[in-house]
DSSP file (Angstrom, degrees, kcal/mol; ACC not computed):
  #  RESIDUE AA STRUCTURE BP1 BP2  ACC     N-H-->O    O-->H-N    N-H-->O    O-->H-N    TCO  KAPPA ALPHA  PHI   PSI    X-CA   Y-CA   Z-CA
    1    1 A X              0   0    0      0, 0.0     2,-0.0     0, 0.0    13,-0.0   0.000 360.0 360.0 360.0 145.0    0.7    7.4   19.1
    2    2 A X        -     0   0    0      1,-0.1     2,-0.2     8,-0.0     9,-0.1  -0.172 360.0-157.4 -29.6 131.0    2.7    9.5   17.1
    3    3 A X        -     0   0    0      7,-0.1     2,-0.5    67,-0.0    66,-0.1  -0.733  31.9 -81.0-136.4 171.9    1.7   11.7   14.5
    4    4 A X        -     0   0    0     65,-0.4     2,-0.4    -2,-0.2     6,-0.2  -0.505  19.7-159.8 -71.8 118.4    3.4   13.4   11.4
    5    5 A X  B >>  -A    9   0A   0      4,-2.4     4,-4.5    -2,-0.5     3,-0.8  -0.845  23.1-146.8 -91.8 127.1    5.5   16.7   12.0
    6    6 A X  T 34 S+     0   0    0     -2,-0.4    -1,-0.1     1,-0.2     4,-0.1   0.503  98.6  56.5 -90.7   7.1    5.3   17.9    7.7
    7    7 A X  T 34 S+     0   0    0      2,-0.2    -1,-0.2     0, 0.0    -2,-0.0   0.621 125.1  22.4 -99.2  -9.2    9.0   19.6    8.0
    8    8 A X  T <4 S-     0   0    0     -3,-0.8    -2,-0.2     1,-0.2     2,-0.2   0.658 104.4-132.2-136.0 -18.7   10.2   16.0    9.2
    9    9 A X  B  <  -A    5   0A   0     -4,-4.5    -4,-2.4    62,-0.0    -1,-0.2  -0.453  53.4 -16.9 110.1-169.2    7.8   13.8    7.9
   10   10 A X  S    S-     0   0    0     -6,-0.2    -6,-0.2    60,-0.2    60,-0.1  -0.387  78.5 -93.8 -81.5 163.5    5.9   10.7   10.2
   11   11 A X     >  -     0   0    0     58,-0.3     4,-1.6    -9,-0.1     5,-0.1   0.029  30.8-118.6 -64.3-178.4    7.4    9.6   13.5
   12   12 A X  H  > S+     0   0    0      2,-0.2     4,-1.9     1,-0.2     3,-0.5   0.957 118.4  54.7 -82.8 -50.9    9.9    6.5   13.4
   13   13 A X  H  > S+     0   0    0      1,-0.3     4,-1.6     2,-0.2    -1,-0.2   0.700 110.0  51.8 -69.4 -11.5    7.7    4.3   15.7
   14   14 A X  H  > S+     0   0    0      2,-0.1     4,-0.8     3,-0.1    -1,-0.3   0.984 119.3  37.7 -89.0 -63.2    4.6    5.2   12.7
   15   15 A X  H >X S+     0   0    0     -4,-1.6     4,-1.9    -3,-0.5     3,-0.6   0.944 112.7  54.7 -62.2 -68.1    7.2    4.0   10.0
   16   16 A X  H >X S+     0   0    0     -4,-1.9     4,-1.1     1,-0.2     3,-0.8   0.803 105.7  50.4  10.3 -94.8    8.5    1.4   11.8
   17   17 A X  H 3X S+     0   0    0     -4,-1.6     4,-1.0     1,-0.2     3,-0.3   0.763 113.0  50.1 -16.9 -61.0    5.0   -0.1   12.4
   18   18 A X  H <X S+     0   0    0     -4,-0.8     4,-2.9    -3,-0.6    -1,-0.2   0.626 100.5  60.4 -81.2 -20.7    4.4    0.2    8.5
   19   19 A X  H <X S+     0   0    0     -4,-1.9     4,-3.5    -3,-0.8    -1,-0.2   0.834 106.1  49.0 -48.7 -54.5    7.5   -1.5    7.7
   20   20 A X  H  X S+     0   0    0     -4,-1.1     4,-0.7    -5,-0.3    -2,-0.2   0.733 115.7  41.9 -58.5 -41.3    6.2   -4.7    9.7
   21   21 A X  H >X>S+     0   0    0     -4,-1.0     4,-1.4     2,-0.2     3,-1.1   0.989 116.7  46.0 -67.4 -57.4    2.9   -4.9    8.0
   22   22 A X  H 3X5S+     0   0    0     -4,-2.9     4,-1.8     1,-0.3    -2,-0.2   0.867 118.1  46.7 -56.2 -52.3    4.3   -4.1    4.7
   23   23 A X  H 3<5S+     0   0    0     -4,-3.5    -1,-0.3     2,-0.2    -2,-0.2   0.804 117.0  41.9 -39.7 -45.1    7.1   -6.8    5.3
   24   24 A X  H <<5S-     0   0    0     -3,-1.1    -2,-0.2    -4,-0.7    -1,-0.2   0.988 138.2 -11.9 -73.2 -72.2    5.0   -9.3    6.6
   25   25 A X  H  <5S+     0   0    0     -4,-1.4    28,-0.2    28,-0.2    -3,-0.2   0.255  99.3 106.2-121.2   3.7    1.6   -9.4    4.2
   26   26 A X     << +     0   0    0     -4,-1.8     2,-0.4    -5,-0.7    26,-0.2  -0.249  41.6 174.8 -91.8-164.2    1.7   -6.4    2.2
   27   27 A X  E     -B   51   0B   0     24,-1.2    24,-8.7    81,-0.1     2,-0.3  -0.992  27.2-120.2-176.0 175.7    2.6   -6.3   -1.7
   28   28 A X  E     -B   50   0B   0     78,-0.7     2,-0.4    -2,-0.4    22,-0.3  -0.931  16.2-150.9-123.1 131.3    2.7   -3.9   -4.5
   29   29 A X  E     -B   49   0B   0     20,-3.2    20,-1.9    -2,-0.3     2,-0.3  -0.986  24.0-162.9-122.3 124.6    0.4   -4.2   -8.2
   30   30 A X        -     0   0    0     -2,-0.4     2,-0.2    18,-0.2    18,-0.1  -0.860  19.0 -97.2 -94.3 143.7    2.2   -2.8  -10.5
   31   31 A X        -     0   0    0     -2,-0.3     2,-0.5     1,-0.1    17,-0.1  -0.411  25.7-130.7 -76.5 143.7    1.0   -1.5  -13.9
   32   32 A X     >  -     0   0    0     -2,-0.2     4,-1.0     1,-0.1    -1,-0.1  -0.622  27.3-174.1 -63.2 113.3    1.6   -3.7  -16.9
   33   33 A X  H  > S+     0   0    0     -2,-0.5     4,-1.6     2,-0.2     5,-0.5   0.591  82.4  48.5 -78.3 -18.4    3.2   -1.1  -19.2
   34   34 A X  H >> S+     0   0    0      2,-0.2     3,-1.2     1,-0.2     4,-1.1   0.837 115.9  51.0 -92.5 -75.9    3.4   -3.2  -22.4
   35   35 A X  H 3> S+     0   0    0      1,-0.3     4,-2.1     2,-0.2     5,-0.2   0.599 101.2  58.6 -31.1 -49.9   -0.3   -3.9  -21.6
   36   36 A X  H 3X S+     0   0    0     -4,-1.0     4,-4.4     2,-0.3    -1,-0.3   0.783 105.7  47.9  -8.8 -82.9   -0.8   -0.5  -21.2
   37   37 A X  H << S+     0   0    0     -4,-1.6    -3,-0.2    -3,-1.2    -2,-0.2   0.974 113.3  52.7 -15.7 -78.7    0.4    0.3  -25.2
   38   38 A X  H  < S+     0   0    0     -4,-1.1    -2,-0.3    -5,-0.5    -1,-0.2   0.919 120.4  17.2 -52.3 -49.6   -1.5   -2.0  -26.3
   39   39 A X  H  X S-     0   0    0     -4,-2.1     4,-1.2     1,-0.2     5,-0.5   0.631  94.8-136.9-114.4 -15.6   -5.2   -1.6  -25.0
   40   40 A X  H  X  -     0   0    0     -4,-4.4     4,-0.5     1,-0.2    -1,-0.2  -0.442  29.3 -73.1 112.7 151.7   -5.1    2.1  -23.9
   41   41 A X  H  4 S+     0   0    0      2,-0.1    -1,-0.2    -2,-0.1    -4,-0.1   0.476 124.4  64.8 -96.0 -11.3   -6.2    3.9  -21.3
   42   42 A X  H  4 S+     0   0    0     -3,-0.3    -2,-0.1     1,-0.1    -1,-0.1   0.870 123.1  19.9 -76.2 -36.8  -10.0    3.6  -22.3
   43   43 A X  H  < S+     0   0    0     -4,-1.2     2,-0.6     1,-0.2    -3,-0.2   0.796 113.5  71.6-111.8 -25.6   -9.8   -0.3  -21.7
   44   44 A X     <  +     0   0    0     -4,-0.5    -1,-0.2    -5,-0.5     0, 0.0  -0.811  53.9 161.2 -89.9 122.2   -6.8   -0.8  -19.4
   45   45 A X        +     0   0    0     -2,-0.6    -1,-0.1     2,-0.1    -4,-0.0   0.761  31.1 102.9 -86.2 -39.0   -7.8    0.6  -16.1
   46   46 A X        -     0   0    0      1,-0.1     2,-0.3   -16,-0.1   -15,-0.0   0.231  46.5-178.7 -59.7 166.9   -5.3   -0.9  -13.1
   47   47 A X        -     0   0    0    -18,-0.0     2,-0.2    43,-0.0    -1,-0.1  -0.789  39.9 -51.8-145.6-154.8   -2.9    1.5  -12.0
   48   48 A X        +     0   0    0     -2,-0.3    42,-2.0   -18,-0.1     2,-0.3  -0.510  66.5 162.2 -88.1 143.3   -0.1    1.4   -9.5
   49   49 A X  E     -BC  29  89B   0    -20,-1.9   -20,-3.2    -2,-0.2     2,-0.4  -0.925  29.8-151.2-165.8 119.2   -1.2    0.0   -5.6
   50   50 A X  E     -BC  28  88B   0     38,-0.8    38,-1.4    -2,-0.3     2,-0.5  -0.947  15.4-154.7-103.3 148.1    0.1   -1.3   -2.4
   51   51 A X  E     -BC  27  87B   0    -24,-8.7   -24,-1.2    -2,-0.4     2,-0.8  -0.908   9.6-165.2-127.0 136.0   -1.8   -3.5   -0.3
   52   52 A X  E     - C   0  86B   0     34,-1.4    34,-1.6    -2,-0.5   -26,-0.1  -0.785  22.6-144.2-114.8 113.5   -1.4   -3.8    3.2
   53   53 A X  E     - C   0  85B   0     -2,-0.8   -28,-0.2   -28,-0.2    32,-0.2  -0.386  14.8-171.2 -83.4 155.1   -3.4   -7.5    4.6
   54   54 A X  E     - C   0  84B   0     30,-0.8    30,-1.1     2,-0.1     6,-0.1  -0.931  21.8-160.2-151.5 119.1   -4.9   -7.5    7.6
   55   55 A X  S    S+     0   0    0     -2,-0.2     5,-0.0    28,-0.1    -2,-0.0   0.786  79.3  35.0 -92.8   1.9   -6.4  -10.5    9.6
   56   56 A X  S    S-     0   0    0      1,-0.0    -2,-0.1    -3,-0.0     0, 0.0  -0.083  76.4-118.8-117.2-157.4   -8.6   -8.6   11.8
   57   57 A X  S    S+     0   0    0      3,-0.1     4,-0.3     2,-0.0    -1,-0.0   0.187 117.8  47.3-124.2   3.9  -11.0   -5.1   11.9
   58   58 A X  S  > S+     0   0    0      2,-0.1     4,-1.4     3,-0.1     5,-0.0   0.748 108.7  47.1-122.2 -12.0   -9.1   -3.8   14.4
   59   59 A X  T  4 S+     0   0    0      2,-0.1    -1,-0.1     1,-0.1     4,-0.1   0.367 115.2  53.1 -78.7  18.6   -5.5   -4.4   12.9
   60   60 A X  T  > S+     0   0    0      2,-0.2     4,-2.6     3,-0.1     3,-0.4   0.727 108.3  47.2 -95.1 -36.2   -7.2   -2.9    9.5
   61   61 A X  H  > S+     0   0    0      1,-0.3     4,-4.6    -4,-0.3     5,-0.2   0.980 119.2  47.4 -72.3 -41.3   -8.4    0.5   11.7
   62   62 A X  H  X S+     0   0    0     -4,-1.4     4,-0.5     1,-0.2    -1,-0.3   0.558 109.1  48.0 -63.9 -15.2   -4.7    0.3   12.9
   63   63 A X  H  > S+     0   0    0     -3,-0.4     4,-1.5     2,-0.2    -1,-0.2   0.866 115.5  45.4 -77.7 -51.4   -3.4   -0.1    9.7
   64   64 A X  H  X S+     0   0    0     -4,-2.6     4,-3.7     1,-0.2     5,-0.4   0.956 108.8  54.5 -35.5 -81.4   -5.5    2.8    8.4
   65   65 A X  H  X S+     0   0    0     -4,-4.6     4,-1.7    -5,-0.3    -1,-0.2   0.863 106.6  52.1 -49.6 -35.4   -4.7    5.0   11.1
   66   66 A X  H  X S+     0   0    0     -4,-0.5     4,-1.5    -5,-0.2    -2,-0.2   0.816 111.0  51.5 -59.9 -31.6   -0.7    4.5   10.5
   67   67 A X  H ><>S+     0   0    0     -4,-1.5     3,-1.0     2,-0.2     5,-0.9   0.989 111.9  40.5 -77.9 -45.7   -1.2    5.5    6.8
   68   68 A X  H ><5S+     0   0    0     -4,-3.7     3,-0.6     1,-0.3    -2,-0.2   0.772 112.9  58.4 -88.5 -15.4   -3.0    8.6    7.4
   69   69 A X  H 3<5S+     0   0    0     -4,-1.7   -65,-0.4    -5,-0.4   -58,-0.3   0.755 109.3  44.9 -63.1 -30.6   -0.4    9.3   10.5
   70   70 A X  T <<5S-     0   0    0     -4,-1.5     2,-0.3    -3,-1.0    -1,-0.2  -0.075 133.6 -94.9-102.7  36.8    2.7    9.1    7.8
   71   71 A X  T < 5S+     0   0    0     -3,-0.6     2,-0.5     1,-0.1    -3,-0.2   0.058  80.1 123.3  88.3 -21.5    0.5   11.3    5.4
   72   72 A X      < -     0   0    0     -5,-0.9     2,-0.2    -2,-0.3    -2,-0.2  -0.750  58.3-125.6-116.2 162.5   -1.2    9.4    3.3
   73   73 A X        -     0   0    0     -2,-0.5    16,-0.5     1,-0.1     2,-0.2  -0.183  26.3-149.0 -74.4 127.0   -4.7    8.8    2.2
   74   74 A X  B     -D   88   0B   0     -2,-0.2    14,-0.2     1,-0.2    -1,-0.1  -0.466  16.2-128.1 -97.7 151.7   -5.5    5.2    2.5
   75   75 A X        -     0   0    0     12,-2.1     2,-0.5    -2,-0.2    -1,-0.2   0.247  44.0 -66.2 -97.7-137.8   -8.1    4.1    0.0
   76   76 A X        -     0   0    0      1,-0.0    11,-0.2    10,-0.0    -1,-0.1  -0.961  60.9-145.1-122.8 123.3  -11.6    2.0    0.9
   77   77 A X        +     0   0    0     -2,-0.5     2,-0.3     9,-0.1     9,-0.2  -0.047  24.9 171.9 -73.2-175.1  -10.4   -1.4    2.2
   78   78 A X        -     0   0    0      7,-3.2     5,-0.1     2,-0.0    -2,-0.0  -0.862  30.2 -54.3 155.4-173.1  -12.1   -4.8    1.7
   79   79 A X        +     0   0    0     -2,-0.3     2,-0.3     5,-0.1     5,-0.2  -0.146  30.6 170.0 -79.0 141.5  -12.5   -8.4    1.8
   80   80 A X  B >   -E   83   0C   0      3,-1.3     3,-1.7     4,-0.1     2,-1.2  -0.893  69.7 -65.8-134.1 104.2   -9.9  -10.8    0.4
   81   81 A X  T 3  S-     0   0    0     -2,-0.3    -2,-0.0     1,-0.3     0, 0.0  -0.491 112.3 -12.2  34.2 -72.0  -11.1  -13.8    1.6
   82   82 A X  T 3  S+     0   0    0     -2,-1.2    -1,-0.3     2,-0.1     2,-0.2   0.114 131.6  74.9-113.6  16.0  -11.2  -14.6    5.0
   83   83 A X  B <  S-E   80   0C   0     -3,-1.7    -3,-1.3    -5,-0.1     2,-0.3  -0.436  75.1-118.7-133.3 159.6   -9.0  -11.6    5.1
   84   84 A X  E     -C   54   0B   0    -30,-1.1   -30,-0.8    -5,-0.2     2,-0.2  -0.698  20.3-165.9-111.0 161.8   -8.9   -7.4    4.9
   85   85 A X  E     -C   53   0B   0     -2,-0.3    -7,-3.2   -32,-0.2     2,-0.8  -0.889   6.3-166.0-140.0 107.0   -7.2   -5.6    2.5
   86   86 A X  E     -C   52   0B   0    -34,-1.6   -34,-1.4    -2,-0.2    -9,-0.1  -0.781  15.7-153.6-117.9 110.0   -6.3   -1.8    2.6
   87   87 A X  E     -C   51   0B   0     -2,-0.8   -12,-2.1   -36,-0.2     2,-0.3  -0.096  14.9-161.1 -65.6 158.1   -5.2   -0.3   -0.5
   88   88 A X  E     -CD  50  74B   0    -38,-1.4   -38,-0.8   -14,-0.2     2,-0.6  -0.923  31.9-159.3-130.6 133.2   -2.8    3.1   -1.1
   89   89 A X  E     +C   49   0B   0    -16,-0.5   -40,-0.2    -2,-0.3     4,-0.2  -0.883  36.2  45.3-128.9 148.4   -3.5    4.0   -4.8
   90   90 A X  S >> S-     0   0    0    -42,-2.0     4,-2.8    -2,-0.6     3,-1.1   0.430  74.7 -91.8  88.2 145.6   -1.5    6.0   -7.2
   91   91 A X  H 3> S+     0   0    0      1,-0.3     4,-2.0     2,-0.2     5,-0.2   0.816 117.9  38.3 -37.2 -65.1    2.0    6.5   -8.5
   92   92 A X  H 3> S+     0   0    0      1,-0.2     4,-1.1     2,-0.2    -1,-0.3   0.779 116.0  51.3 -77.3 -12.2    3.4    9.1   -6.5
   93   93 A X  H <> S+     0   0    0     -3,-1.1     4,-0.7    -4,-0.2    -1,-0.2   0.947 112.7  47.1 -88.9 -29.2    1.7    7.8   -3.3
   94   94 A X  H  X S+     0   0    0     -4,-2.8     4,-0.8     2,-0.2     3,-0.4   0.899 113.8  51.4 -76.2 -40.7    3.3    3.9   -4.0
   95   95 A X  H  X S+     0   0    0     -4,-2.0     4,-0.8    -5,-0.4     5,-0.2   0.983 114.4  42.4 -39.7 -71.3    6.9    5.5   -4.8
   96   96 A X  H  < S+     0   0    0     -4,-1.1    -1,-0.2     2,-0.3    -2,-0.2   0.450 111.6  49.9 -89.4   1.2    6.9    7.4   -1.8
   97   97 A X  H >X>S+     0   0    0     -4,-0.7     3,-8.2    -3,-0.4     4,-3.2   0.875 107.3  54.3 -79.1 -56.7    5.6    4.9    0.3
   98   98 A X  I 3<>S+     0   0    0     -4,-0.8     5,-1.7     1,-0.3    -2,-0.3   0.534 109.8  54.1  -3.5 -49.6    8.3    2.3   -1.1
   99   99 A X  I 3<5S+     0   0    0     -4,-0.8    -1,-0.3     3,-0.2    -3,-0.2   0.278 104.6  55.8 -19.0 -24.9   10.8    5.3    0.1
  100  100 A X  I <45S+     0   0    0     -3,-8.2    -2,-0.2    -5,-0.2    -3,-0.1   0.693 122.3  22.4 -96.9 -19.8    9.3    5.2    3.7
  101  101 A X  I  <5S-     0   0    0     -4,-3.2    -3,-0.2     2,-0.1    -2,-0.1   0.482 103.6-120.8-127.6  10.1    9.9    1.8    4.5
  102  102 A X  I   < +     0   0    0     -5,-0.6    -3,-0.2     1,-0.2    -4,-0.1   0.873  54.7 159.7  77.6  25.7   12.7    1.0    2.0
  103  103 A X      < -     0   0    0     -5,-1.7    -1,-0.2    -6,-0.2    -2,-0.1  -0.530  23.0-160.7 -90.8 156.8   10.8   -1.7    0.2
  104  104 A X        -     0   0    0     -2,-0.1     2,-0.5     1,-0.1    -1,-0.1   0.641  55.3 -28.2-105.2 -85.6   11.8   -2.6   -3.2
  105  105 A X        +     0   0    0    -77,-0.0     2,-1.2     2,-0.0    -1,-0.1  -0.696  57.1 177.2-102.1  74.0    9.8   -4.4   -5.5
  106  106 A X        -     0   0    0     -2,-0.5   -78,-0.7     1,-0.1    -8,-0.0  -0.536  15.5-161.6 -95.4  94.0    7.8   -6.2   -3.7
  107  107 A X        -     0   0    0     -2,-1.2     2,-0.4   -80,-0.1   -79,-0.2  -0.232  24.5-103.0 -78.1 165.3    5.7   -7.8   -6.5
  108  108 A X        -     0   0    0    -81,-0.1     2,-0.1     1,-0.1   -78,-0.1  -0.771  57.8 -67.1 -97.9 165.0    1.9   -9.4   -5.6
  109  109 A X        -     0   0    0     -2,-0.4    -1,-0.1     1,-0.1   -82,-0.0  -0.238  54.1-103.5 -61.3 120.9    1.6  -12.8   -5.3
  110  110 A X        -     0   0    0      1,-0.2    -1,-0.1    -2,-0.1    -3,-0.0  -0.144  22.7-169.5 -48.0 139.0    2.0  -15.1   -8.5
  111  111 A X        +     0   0    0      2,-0.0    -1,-0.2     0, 0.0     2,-0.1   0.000  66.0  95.5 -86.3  -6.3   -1.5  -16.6  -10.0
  112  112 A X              0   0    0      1,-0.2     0, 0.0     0, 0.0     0, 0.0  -0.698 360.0 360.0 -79.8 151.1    0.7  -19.0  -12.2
  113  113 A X              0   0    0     -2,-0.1    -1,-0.2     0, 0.0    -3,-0.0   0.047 360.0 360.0-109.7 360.0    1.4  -22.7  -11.0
């Protein structure tokens, strides 16, 4: 598979790839800013996150391995129900993935009915 050249950035077929997951199952938690004001950084924790689903352990290691092939450090996945989860954590690293595969606001799935 391809791997990242750092003057040119990750290969296409790596971006590609990440495009498909992200498109498919992933999503983006954003931070609540007004919450944020209000409560603080001592009691409001969350920060900024994409998560890229996975139904298997070997499309998670492949998922894994694509993130740390376009440069970044992929956080400690884990179970969302019958399901995987692998997280990207932090501001600049959710901007600038959102810039490699051209997503926009790709919000996480409403808890409201």
């Amino acid at each position: 598979m391809p791997t990242t050249n750092p003057s040119r950035g990750p290969a296409k077929a790596v971006v590609q790839r990440l495009v498909r997951v992200f498109s498919g199952r992933g999503y983006l938690r954003r931070q609540n800013k007004r919450r944020m004001a209000k409560e603080g950084t001592n009691q409001y924790k969350k920060g900024e996150e994409v998560r890229l689903i996975a139904d298997t352990r070997s499309e998670l290691a492949e998922i894994r391995k694509l993130l740390v092939q376009a440069g970044f450090k992929p956080g400690k996945p884990f179970r969302k129900g019958a399901k995987y989860c692998q997280p990207v954590y932090g501001k600049v690293a959710v901007g600038r993935f959102l810039t490699l595969v051209g997503g926009k606001n790709k919000r996480a799935p409403s808890r409201r009915k």
